[in-house]
C-alpha positions in Angstrom: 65.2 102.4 102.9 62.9 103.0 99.8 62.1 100.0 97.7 64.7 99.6 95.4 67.4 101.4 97.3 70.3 99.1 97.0 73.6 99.8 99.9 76.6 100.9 98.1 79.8 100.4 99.4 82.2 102.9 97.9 85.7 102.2 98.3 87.6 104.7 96.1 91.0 106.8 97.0 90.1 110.4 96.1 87.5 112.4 98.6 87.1 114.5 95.2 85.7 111.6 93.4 83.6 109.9 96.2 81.9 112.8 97.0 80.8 112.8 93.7 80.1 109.2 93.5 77.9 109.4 96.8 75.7 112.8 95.5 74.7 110.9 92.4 73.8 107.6 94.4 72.0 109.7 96.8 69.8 110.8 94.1 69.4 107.8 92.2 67.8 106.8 96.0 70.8 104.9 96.7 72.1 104.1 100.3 76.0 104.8 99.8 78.7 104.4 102.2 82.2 105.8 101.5 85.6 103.9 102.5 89.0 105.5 101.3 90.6 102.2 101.0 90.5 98.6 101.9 92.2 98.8 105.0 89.8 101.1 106.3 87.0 98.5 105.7 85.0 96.7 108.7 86.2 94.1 109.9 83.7 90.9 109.1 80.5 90.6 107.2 78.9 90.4 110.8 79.2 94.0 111.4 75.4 94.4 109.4 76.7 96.1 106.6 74.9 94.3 104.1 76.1 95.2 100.8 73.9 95.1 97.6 76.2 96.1 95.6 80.1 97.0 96.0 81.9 100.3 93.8 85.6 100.2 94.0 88.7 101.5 91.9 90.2 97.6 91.1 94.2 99.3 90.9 93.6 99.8 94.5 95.9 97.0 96.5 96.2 96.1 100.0 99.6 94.6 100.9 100.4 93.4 98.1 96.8 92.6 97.0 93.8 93.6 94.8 91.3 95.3 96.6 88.8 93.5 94.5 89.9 90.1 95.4 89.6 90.9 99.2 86.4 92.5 99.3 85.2 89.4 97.1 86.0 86.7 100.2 85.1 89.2 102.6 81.9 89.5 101.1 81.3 86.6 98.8 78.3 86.9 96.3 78.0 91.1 96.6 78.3 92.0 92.7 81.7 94.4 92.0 81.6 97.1 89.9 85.0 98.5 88.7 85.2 102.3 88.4 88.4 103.6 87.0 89.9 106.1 85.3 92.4 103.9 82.9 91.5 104.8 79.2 94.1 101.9 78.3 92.0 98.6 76.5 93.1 96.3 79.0 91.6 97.9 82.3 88.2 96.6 81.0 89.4 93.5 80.8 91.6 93.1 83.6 88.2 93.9 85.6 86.1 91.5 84.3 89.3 88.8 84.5 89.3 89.7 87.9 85.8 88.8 88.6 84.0 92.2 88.4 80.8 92.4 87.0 80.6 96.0 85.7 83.2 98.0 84.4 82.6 101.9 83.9 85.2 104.3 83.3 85.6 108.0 85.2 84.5 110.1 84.8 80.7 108.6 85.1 77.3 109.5 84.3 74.5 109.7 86.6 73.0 107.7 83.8 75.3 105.2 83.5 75.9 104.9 87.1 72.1 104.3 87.9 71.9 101.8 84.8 74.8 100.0 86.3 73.8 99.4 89.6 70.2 98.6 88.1 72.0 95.3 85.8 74.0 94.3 88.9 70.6 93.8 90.3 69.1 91.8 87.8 72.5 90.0 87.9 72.3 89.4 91.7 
């Protein structure tokens, strides 16, 4: 991997909007890995996907439960970023209640996606 590549775990519904997601972190030099949903994940932390950092839609649930709040004990210190395409107030701060350390709203900027990923670095 290039210097400064950081692996991105995508977990986000809509093909349409991962494909997306994974073009621009391609060309920001990004290593990005797509998952539809949480149950689709691997199985341990042992599998050697090492995560840098960790994009996912927080309305996404998994019996019951947050995505967010999984992936955060599955992979415990891998910094969050909440992508979602709420408008509403509160979906910012639901996300950072929740323990995410980015919010950005859809549709995103190659720009703000690559400035993102480069605070949850310094943040990491």
């Amino acid at each position: 991997a290039a210097a400064g590549a950081l692996r991105v775990l995508v977990v986000y519904p809509s093909a349409v909007v991962a494909e997306v997601l994974l073009a621009m972190l391609a060309s920001l030099g990004h290593l990005p890995t797509h998952f539809p949903g949480a149950d689709a994940l691997p199985p341990t932390a042992a599998d050697g996907a090492g995560w840098d950092v960790i994009v996912v839609d927080p309305a996404l649930r998994v019996d019951g439960e947050r995505v967010g709040a999984r992936l955060s004990r599955r992979w415990p210190g891998v910094p969050r970023v909440a992508l979602t395409a709420r408008a509403d107030a509160a979906a910012q701060r639901e996300a950072i209640a929740a323990g995410f350390e980015l919010f950005l709203r859809l549709p995103v900027s190659r720009a703000a996606l690559g400035d993102g990923l480069a605070r949850c670095r310094r943040s990491a």
